[in-house]
C-alpha positions in Angstrom: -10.1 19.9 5.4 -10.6 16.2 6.6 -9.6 13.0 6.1 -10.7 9.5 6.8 -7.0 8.1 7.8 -7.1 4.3 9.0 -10.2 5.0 9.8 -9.9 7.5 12.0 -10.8 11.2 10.9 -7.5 13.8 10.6 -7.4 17.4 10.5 -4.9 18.5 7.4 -3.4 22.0 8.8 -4.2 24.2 6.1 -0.2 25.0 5.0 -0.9 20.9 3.7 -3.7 21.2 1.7 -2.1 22.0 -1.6 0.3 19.3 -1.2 -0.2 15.6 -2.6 -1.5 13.2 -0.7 2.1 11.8 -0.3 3.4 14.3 0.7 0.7 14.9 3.6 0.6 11.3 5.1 4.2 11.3 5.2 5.4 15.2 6.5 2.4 16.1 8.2 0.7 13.0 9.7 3.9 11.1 10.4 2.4 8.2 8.3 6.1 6.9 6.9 4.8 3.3 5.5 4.0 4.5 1.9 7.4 6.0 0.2 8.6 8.4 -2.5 10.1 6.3 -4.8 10.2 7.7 -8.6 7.1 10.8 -8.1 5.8 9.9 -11.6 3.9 7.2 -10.1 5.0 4.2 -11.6 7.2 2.8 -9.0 4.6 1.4 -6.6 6.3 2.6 -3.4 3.8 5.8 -2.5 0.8 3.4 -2.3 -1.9 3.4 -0.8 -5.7 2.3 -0.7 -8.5 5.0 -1.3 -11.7 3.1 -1.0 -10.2 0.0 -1.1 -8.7 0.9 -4.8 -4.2 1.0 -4.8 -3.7 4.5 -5.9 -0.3 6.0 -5.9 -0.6 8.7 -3.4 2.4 10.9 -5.1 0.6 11.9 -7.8 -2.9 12.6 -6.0 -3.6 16.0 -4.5 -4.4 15.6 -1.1 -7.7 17.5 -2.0 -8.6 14.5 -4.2 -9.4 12.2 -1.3 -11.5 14.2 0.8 -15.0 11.9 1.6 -12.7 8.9 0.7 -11.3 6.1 3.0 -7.6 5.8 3.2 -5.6 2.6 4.1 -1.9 3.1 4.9 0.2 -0.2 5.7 0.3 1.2 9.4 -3.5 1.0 9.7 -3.4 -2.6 7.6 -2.8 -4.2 11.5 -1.3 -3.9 15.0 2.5 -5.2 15.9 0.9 -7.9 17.4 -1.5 -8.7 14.9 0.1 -8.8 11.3 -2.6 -8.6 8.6 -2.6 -12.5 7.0 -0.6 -10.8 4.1 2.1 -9.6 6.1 2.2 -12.8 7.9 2.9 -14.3 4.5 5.5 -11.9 3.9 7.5 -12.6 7.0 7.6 -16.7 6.8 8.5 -16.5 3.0 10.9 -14.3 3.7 10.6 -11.4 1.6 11.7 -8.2 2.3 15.2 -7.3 1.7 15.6 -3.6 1.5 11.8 -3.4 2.2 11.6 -0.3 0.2 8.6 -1.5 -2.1 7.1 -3.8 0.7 4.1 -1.4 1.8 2.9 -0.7 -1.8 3.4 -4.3 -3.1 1.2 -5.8 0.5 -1.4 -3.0 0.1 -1.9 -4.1 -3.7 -2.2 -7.6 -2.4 -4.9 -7.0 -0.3 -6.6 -5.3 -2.5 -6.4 -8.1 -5.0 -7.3 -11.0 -2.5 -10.5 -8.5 -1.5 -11.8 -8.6 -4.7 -10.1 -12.1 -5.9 -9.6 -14.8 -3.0 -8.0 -17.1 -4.8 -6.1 -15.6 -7.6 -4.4 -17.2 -10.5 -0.6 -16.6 -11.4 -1.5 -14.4 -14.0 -4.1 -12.3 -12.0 -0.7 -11.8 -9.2 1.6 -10.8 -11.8 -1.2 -8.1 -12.9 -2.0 -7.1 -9.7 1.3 -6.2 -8.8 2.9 -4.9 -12.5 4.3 -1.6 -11.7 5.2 -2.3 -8.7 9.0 -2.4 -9.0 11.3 -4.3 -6.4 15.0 -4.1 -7.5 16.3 -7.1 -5.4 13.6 -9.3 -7.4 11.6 -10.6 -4.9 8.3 -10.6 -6.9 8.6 -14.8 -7.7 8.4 -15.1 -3.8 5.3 -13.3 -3.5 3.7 -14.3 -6.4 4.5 -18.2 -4.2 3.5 -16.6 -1.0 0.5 -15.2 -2.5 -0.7 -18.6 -4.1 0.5 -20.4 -0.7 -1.8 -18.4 1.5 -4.6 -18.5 -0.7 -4.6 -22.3 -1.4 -4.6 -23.2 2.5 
């Protein structure tokens, strides 16, 4: 079995393949940015793009996204090259514990892809279910509006 991983094609050893995505990106591939959080799939923290589409990755079976592109925060940009969310992240200072910081950028540029300039409203559902305990969503949602309105 293959898959397209930050766009680069990775064997998954076949001890893997009955595994959840998750669980493969994390254990086998050394991918750490997307995180368990609750494994019901309604904490945000495990996701990840597949085709362009945030999809919690503890709930998919690895065998689910075979023939699909997968976007993990570490393929999102290099150090020295921050994506422009990330960048937005840092100088509105926004992580704290960081735990729900991969999931809630990766849903933001999938939002911005299909909606450059989003409302308030489209932010908010864009990013519902993604759960940050040290309440930092009213900083994105600002961040998110800043870079988008320059």
């Amino acid at each position: 079995m293959q898959l397209r991983i930050n766009q680069s094609l990775a064997d998954i050893p076949v001890q893997w393949q009955a595994e959840s995505l998750l669980q493969v990106l994390r254990e086998a591939m050394g991918l750490t940015g997307a995180k368990f959080g609750c494994g019901a799939g309604q904490c945000g923290a495990c996701t990840v793009l597949l085709d362009g589409e945030p999809t919690r990755s503890c709930l998919l079976p690895v065998s689910a996204a075979v023939g699909k592109s997968i976007q993990t925060l570490e393929g999102l940009a290099t150090k020295d090259q921050p994506h422009p969310v990330q960048q937005a992240w840092l100088a509105a200072a926004i992580p704290q514990c960081g735990y729900c910081q991969s999931g809630q950028i990766l849903a933001t540029v999938a939002l911005l892809k299909k909606t450059p300039n989003p409302s308030a409203v489209q932010i908010d559902e864009a990013l519902a279910g993604h759960l940050c305990r040290c309440g930092t969503q009213p900083r994105m949602r600002a961040a998110i509006l800043a870079m988008t309105k320059a």
